[in-house]
C-alpha positions as CSV (number, residue, x, y, z in Angstrom):
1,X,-21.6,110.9,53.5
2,X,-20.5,114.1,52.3
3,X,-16.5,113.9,53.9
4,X,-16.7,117.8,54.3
5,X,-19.5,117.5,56.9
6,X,-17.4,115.3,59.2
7,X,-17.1,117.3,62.7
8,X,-14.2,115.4,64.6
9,X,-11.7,114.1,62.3
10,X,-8.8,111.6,63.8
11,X,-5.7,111.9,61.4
12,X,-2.9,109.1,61.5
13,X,0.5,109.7,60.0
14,X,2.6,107.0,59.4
15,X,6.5,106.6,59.7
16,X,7.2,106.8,55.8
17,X,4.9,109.7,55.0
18,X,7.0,111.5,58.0
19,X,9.8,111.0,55.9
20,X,11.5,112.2,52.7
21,X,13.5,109.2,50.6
22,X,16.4,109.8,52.2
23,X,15.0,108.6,55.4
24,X,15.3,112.4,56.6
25,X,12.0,113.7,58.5
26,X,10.4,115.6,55.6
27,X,9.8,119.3,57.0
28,X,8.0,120.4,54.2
29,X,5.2,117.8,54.3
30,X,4.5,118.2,57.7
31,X,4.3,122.0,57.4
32,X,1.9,121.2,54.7
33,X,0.0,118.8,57.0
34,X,-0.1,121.5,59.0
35,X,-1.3,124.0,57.1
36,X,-4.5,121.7,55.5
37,X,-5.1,121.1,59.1
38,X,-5.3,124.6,60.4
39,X,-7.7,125.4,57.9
40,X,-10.2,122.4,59.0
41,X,-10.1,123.7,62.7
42,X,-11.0,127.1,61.8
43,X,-13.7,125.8,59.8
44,X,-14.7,124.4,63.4
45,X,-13.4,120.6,63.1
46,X,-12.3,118.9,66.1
47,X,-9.4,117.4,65.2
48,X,-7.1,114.7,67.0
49,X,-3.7,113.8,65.4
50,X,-1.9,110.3,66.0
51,X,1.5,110.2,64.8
52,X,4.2,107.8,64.7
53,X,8.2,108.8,63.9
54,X,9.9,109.1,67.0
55,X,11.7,106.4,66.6
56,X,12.8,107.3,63.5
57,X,13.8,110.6,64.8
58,X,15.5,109.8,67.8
59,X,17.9,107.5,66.0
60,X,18.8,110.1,63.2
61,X,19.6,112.3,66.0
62,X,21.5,109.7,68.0
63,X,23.2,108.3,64.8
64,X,22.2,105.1,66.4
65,X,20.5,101.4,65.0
66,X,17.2,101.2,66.7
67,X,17.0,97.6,65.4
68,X,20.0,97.0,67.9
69,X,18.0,96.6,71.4
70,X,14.9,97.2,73.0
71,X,17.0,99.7,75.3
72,X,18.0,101.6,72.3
73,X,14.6,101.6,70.4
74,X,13.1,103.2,73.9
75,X,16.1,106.0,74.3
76,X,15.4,106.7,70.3
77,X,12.0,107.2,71.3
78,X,12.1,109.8,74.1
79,X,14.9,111.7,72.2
80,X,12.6,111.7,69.2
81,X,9.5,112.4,70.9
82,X,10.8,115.4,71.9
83,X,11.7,116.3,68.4
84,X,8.2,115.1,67.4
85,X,6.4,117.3,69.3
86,X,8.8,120.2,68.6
87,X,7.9,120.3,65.1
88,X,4.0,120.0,65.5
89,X,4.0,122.8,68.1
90,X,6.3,125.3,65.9
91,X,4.1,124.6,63.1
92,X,0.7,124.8,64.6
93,X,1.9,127.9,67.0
94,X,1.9,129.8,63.4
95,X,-1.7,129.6,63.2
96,X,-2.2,130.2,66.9
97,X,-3.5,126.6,67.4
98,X,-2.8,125.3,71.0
99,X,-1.2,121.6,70.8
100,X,-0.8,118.9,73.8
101,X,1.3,115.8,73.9
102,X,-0.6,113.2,74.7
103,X,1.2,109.5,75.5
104,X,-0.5,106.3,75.7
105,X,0.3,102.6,77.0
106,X,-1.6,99.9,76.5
107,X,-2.7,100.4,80.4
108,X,-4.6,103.0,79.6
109,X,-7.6,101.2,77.4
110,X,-7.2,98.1,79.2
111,X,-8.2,99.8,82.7
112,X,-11.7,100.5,82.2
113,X,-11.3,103.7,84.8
114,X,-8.3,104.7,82.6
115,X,-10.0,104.4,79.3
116,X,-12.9,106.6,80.7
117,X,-10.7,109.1,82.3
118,X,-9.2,109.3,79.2
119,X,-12.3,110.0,76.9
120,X,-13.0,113.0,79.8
121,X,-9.5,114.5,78.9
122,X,-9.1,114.2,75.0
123,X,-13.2,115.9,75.2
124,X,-11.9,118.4,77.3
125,X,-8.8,119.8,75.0
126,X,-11.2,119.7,72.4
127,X,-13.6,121.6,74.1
128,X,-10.4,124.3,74.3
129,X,-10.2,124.2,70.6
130,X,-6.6,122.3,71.8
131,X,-5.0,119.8,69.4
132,X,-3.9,116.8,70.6
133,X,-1.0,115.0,69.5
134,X,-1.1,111.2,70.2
135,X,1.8,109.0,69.7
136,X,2.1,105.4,72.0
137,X,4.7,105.9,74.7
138,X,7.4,103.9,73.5
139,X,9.4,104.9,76.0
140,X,7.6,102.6,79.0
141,X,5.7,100.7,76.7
142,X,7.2,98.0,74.8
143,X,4.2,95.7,73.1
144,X,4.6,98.4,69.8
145,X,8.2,97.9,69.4
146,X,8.7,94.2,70.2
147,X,5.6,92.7,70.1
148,X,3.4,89.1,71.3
149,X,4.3,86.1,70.2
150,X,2.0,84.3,72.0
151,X,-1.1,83.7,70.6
152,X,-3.4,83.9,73.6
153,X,-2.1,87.3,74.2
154,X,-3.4,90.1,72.6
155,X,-2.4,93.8,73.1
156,X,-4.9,96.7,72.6
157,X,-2.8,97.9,70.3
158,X,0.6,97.0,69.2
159,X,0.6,99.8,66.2
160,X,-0.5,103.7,65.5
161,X,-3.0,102.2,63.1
162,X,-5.2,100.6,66.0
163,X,-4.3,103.4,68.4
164,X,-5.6,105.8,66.0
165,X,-8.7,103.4,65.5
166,X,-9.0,103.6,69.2
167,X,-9.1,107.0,69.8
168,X,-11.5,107.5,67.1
169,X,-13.9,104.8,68.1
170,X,-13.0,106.4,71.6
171,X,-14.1,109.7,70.9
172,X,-17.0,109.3,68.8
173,X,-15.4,110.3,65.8
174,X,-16.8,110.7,62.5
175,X,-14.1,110.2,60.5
176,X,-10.4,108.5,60.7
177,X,-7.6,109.3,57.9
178,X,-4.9,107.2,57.3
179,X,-2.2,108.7,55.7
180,X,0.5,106.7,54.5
181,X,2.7,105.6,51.7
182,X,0.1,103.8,49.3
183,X,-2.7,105.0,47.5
184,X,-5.1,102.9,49.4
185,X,-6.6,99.1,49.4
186,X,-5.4,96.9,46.0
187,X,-7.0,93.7,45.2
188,X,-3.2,92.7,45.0
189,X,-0.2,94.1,45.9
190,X,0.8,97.4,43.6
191,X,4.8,97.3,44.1
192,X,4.4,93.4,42.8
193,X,1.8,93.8,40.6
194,X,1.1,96.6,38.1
195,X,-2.3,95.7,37.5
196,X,-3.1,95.5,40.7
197,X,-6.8,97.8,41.0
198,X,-7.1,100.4,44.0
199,X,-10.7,99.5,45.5
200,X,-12.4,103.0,45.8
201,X,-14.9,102.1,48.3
202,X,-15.8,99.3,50.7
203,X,-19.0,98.9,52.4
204,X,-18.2,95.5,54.6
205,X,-14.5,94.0,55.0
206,X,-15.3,90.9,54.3
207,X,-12.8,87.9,54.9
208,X,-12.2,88.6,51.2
209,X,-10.8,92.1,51.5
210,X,-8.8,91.3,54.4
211,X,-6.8,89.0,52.3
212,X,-5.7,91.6,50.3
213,X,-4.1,93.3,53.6
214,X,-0.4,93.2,52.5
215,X,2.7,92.8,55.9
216,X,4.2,95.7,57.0
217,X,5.9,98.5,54.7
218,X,9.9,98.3,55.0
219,X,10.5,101.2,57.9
220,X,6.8,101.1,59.1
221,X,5.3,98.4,61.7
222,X,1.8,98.5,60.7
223,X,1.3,98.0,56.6
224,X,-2.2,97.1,55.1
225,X,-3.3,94.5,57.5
226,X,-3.6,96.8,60.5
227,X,-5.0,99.8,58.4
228,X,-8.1,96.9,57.6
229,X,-8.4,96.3,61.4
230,X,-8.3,99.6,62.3
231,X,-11.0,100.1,59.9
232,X,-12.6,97.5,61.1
233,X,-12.8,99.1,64.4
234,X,-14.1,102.3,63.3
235,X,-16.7,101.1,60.9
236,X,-18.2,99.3,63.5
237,X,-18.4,102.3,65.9
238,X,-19.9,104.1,63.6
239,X,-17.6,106.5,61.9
240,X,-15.8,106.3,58.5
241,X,-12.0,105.6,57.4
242,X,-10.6,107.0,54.4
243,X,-6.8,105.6,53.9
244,X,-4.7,107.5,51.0
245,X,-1.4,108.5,50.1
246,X,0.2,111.8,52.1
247,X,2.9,111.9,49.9
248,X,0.6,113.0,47.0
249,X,0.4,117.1,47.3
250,X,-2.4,118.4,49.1
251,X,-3.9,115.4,49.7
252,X,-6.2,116.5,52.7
253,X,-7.4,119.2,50.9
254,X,-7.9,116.9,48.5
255,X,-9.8,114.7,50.9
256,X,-12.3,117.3,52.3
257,X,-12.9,119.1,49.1
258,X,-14.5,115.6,47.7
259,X,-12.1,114.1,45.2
260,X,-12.0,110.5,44.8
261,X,-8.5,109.7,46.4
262,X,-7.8,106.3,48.5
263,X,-9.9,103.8,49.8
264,X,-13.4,104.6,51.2
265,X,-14.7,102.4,54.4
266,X,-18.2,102.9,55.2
267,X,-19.6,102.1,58.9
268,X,-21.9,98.7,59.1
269,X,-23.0,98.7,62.3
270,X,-22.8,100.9,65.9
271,X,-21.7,98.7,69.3
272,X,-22.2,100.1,72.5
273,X,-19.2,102.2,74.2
274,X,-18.9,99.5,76.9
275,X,-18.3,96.6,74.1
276,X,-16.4,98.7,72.0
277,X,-14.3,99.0,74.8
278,X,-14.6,94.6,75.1
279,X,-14.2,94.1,71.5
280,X,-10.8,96.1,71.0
281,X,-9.4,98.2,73.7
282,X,-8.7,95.3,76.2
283,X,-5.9,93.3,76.4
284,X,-6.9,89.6,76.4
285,X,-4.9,87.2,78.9
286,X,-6.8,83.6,77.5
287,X,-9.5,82.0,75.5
288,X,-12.3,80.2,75.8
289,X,-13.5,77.5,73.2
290,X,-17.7,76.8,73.0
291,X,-19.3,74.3,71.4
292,X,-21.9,75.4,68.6
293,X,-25.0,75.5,70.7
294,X,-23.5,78.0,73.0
295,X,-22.1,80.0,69.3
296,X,-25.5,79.9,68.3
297,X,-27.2,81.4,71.3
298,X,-24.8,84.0,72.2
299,X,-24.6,85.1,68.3
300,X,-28.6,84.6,66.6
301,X,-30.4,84.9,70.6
302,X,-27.9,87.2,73.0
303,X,-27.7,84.9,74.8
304,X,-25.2,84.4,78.1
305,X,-22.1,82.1,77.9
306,X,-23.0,79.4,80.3
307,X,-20.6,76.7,81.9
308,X,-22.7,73.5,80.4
309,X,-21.6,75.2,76.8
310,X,-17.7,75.5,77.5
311,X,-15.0,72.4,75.6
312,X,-11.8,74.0,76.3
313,X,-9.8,77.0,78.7
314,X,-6.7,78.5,77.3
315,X,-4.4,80.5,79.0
316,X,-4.6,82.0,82.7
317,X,-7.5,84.8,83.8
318,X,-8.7,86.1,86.7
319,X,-12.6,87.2,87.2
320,X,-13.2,90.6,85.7
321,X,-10.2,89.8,82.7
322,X,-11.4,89.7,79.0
323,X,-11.1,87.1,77.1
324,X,-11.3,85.5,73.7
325,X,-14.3,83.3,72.9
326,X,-13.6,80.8,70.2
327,X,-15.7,78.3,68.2
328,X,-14.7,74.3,68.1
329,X,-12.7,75.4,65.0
330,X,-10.4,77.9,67.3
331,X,-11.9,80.5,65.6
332,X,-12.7,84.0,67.5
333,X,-16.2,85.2,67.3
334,X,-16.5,87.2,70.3
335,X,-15.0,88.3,73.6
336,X,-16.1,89.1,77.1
337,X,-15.8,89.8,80.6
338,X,-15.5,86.7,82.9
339,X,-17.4,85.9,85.7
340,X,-14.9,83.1,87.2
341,X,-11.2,83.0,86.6
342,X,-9.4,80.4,84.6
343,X,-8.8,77.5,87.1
344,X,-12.8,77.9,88.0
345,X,-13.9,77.5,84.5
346,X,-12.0,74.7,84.3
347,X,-13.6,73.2,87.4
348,X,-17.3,73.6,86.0
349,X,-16.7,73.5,82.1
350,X,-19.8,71.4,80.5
351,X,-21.7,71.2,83.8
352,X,-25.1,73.0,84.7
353,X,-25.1,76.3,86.3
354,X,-27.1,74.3,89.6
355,X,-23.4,72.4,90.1
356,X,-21.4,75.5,90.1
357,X,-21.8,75.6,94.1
358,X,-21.1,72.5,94.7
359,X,-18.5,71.9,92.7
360,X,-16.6,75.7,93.5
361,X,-17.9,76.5,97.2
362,X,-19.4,79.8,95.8
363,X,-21.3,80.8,93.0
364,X,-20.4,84.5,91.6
365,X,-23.3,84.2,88.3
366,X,-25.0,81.7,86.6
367,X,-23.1,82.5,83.4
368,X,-19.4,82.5,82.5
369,X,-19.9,85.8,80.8
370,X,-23.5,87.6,81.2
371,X,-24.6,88.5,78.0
372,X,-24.2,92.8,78.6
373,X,-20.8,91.6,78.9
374,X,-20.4,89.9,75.4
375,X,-19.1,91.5,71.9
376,X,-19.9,89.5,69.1
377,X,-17.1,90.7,66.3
């Protein structure tokens, strides 16, 4: 793919490209941001912008230790959201670009008639040559600044890497850039390691190059590992990822005038919208482990997930809730939309769909998940 041709383009900016070495928010990079950007749109790009550093912001400005409390981390964030926003409007008002904030909770993809509504609005600025600015609302939402440690909980997204994957897969978009403060992908890590190699371009992430996904940079919460999911997400909606350094000068221009910079993903495969929306934008509330006949058929045949096939419920769901489908080895493959909640699957688990009457008192489907409602990752 020739990057130029790319008509909707999702940027990302991470926390320490924001910033200067000082840990002041570096003015002159996001002007410069702005400026590459301003170009693209009136070349006739769509473009969507996720950004993180309110946080950041807010606690310069409040001279206060975000690390300190949830409580604080929240007030840092609306005081620096504001600033945020401040500076992207100012800048983009120079060009006579139109800018809208647009804050996100984890509510909003989970909720199917959110995450739709959603895809009508962010269209719709578009369609108004509008930019819109997308940051998580850290403000009401707290899975991005404190986290899950549960492991049959999973958030939509707990970073602006999957966010920005989200919208992008979302919105159809051809292309997602990753700005942040590495060059793109090692086969090891380069601040360790100086012969670590940058790996230019990658056509499948294979369980191999996600081992090279490195924890998260100091003043950052997302690091390698959720740049290769986000990746993930996109390549298999469709689109591409490019992730490179924004603190090297010009590096969008560099980008979209076809220089080798960063790490290249290429898409693999397309899903649907509806199991794009299964696979990653739901939050999933429990798991359900299958033995490897039922694997088989819902991987090689597309086949439904019935009762007869189920070993083991984790967790607590109610019908319509996504959940994580596991192998005997505890190991996701898919997820889906339930037919029965929690305490019912574990009423009819390795029994044939004819008992699910008699042994429940109703019968909803013949399946625990109907196969339109399974995404194989």
């Amino acid at each position: 793919m020739n990057i130029n041709e790319a008509k909707r383009v999702v940027f990302k900016f991470g926390t320490n490209v924001l910033r200067n070495d000082d840990k002041e928010i570096s003015l002159s990079r996001i002007y410069t941001f702005i400026e590459e950007i301003s170009k693209l749109h009136r070349q006739g790009k769509e473009i969507i912008i996720v950004t993180s550093g309110a946080v950041g912001l807010g606690a310069k400005k409040l001279n206060a230790d975000s690390s300190e409390s949830l409580s604080i981390k929240q007030a840092c964030a609306a005081v620096g959201q504001c600033q945020l926003m401040s500076i992207y409007e100012d800048g983009f008002n120079k060009y006579s670009i139109n800018t809208a904030q647009v804050l996100l909770t984890e509510d909003d993809f989970d909720n199917r008639i959110k995450y739709l509504s959603l895809n009508n609005v962010l269209n719709t600025l578009l369609g108004l040559d509008v930019i819109p600015i997308i940051n998580q609302n850290d403000t009401v939402s707290t899975s991005e600044l404190e986290g899950s440690e549960n492991p049959l909980f999973g958030v939509s997204f707990s970073d602006n890497d999957k966010l920005s994957a989200l919208v992008a897969s979302k919105l159809d978009a051809d292309l997602l850039v990753i700005l942040s403060d590495i060059d793109g992908l090692y086969d090891d890590n380069p601040k360790e390691n100086p012969n670590a190699k940058l790996i230019e371009k990658v056509e499948n992430i294979t369980e191999e190059i996600e081992n090279y996904g490195q924890s998260a940079s100091k003043g950052g919460r997302g690091g390698m590992k959720t740049k290769l999911q986000a990746a993930k997400v996109v390549t298999h909606s469709g689109g591409y990822v490019i992730i490179a350094n924004g603190k090297v000068s010009g590096i969008i221009s560099k980008i979209f005038s076809g220089e080798k910079t960063g790490t290249a993903f290429y898409p693999v495969q397309q899903l649907s919208q509806k199991r794009r929306w299964i696979a990653y934008a739901t939050n999933i509330t429990g798991q359900i482990a299958v033995n490897e006949g039922a694997k088989k058929a819902v991987i090689e045949k597309n086949k439904s997930l019935l009762p007869i096939g189920i070993v083991r419920i984790n967790g607590c769901f109610d019908c319509g809730d996504v959940v994580s489908v596991l192998d005997e080895n505890n190991q996701e493959f898919a997820r889906g939309i339930v037919n029965y909640s929690s305490i019912d699957c574990a009423k009819i688990l390795r029994e044939h769909s004819d008992n699910i009457y008699k042994i429940l008192g109703h019968k909803n489907y013949d399946a625990i998940i109907t196969k339109d409602n399974i995404a194989v990752l």
